[in-house]
C-alpha positions in Angstrom: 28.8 8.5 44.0 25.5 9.5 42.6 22.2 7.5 43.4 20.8 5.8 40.7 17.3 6.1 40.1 15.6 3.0 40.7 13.1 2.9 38.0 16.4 3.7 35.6 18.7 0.7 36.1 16.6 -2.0 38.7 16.3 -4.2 35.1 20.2 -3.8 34.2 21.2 -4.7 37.7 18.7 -8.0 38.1 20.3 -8.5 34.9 23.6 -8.6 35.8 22.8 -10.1 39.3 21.4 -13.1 37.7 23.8 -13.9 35.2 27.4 -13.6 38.1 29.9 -15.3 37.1 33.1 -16.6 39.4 34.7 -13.4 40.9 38.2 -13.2 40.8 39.5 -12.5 44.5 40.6 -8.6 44.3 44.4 -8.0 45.8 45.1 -4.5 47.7 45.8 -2.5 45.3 49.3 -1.7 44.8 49.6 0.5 41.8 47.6 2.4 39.2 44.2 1.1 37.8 44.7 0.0 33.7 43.7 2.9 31.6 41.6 1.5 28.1 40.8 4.2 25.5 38.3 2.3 22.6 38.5 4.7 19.8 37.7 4.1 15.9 38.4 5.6 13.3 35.0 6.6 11.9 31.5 6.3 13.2 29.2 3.6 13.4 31.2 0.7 13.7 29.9 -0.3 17.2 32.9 1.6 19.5 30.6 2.7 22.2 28.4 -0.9 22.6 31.6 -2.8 22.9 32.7 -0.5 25.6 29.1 -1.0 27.6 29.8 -4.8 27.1 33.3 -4.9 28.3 32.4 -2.7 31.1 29.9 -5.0 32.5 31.7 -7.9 31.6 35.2 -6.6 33.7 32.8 -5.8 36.1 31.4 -9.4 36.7 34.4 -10.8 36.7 35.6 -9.1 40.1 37.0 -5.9 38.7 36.3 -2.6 40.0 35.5 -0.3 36.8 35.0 3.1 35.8 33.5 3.5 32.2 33.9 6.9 31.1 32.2 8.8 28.2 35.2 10.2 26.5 33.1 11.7 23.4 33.0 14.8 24.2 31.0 15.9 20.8 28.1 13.2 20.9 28.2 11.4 24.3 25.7 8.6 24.6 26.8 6.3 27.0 23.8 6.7 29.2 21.3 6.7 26.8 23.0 2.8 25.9 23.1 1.8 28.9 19.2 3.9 30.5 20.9 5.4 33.1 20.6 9.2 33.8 22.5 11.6 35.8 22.3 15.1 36.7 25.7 15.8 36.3 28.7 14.9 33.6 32.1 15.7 32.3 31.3 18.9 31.7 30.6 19.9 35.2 34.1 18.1 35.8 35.8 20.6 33.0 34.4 23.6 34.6 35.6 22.6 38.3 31.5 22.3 39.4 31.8 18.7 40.7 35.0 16.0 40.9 34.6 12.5 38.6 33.3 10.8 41.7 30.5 12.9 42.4 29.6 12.4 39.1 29.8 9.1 38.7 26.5 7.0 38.6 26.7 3.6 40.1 25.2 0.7 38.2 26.3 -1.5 40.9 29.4 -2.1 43.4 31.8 -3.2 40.5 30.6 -0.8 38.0 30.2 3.6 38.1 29.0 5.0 34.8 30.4 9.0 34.4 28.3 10.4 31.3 29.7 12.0 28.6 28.6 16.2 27.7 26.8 15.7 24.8 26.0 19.0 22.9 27.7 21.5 25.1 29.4 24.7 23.6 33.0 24.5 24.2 33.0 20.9 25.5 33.8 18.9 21.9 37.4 21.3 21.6 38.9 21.6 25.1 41.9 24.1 26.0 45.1 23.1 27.7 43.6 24.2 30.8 40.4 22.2 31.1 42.3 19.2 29.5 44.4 19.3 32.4 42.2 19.8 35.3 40.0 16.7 33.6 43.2 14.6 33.4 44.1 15.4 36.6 40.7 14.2 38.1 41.3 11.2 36.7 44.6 10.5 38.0 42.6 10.5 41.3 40.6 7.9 40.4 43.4 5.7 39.5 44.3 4.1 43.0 40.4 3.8 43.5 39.8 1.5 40.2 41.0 -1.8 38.6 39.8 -0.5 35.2 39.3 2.7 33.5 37.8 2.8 30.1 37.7 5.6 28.2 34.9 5.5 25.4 36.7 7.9 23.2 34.8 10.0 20.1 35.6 8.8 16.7 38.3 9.8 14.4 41.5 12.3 14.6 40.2 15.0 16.5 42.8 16.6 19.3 40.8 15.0 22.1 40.7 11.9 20.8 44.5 11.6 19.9 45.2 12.8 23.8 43.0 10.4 25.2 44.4 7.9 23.2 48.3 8.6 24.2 46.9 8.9 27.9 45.8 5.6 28.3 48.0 2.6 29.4 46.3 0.3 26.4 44.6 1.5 23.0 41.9 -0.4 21.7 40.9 0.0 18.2 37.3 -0.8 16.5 36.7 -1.3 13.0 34.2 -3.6 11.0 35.0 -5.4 7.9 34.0 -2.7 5.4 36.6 -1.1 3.7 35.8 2.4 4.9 35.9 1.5 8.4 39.6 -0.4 7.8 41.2 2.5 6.0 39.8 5.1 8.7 41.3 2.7 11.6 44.5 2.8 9.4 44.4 6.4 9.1 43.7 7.2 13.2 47.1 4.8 13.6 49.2 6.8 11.0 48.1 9.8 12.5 49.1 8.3 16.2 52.5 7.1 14.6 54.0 10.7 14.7 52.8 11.8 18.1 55.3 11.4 21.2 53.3 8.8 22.8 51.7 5.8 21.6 50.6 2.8 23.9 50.2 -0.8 23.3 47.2 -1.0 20.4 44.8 -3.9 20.1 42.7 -4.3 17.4 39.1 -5.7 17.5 37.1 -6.2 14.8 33.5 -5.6 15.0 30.8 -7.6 13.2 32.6 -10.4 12.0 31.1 -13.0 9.7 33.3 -15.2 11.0 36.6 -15.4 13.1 38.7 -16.3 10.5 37.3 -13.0 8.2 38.2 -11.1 11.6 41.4 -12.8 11.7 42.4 -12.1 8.0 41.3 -8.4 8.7 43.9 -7.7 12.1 46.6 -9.5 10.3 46.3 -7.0 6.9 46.1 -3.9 9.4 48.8 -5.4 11.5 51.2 -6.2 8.5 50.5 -2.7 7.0 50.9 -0.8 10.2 54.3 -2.5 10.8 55.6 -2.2 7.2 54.9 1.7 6.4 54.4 2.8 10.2 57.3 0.7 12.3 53.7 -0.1 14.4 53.3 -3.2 16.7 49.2 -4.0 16.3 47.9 -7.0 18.0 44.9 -8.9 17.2 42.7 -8.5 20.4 40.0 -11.0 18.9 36.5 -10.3 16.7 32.7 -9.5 18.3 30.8 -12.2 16.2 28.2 -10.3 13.8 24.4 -11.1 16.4 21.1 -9.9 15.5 20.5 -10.0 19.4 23.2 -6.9 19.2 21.1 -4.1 17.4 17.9 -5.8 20.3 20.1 -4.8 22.9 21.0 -1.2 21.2 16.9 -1.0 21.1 16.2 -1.8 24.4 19.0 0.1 25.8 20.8 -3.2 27.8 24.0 -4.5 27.3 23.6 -7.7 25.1 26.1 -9.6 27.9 23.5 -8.8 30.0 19.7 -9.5 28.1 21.0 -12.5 25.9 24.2 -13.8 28.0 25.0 -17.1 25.8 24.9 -15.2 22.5 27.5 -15.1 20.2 28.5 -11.8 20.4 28.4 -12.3 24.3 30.6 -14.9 24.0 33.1 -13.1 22.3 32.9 -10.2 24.5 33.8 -12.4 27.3 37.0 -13.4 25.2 38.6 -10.0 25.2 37.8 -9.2 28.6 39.8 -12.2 29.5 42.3 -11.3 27.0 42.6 -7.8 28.5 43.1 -9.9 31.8 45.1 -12.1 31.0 47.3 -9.4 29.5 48.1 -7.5 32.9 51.4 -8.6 33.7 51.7 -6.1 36.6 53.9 -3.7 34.1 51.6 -1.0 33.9 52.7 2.6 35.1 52.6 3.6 38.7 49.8 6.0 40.0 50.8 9.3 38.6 50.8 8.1 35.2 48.8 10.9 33.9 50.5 13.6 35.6 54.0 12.4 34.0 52.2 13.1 30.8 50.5 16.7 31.3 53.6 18.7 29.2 52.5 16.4 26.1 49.3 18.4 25.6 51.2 21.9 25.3 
């Protein structure tokens, strides 16, 4: 994997090193690594700094994970976390360089693969590139524990085959109105395709845990009256002023204020995501099985 640069992410790995928690002993690996798409259905609700947060949260907690930037219109993953790396996804789409090579190592849980950010042709990939992308990530899956997918928001093509890809679907929203009728709209649009995994709601920003509560149980009844759609409530990320710090400073809150309440939560759905893997998730080859669905 790439070398970090040390005057880019020395702070974020102090960071993490000082705040280890226990590790969960890691079992030889008998089958595929869990696949996580985060998607949303519009912008700004906080998508891509839950996915930095969960990352480096997995990560302490003894898993091996991969955290890709799926955004393939306006990827910023490595300007949240200060990372940099010469190479992306789009040198991955064009054949240049494998997902490894790209890869920048934050430390020996966690890689980073940056998103392709501005690039002609990148933001509305054909079959062909699709394929040799997913296909480079069905390499990675005996290698991993955890793959998440930070996926661009709203209905586009790539976002919708990202989203049937992975093993687990987790959706943002916040509690404004906008942001629940978009989420809505990105699961009624999900409800006719061929494939749709397991989807877990989190609601960003929450005043409170009951107001995130109330809001995954109106989305969930919704979804499963009009759309025949199972949602689960996969918790709230507590509304912390130490959140938009973090955003400025460009380190994951778990990591500069690790006792905050957003932190906290955080730490909830990683262990819910843990807790949740029942060894039923597809064997290694899981993305292969699904290459005819994007024809």
């Amino acid at each position: 994997m790439t070398a970090l640069p040390t005057d880019q992410a020395t702070d974020l790995r102090r960071l993490m090193a000082d705040h280890e928690t226990a590790v969960r002993p890691i079992a030889p690996k008998a089958r595929a690594a869990q696949v996580i798409a985060i998607a949303s259905g519009k912008g700004g609700v906080g998508k891509t700094s839950i996915a930095v947060n969960l990352a480096v949260t997995l990560a302490r907690r003894g898993q091996r994970v991969v955290l890709i930037d799926a955004d393939l219109g306006t990827a910023n993953i490595d300007v949240a976390m200060n990372v940099h790396s010469t190479h992306d996804l789009s040198h991955v789409i064009t054949g240049e360089r494998s997902l490894v090579e790209v890869a920048v190592s934050i430390d020996q849980n966690l890689s980073v693969i940056a998103g392709a950010s501005g690039i002609a042709g990148v933001a509305d990939l054909g079959p062909f590139e699709r394929q040799r992308l997913l296909e480079s990530l069905g390499r990675l899956e005996r290698e991993t524990d955890v793959i998440l997918l930070d996926c661009g928001a709203g209905i586009s093509q790539n976002v919708l085959a990202f989203a049937q890809t992975a093993h687990r679907l987790l959706l943002v929203t916040t509690p404004e109105p906008t942001a629940i009728a978009d989420v809505y709209a990105l699961v009624k649009v999900l409800s006719r395709t061929p494939v749709t995994p397991p989807i877990g709601l989190v609601v960003n920003c929450a005043m409170s845990i009951r107001e995130g509560r109330s809001i995954s149980e109106r989305v969930s009844s919704v979804a499963a009256r009009f759309l025949s759609v199972a949602i689960d409530d996969f918790g709230q990320i507590l509304r912390d002023e130490n959140v938009p710090i973090s955003i400025r400073k460009r380190c994951p809150v778990v990591s500069l204020v690790p006792r905050c309440s957003a932190a906290r939560s955080v730490a909830i759905l990683a262990e819910r995501i843990l807790s949740g893997d029942d060894g039923a998730l597809p064997a290694p080859g899981f993305f292969r099985k699904l290459f005819g669905h994007f024809y």
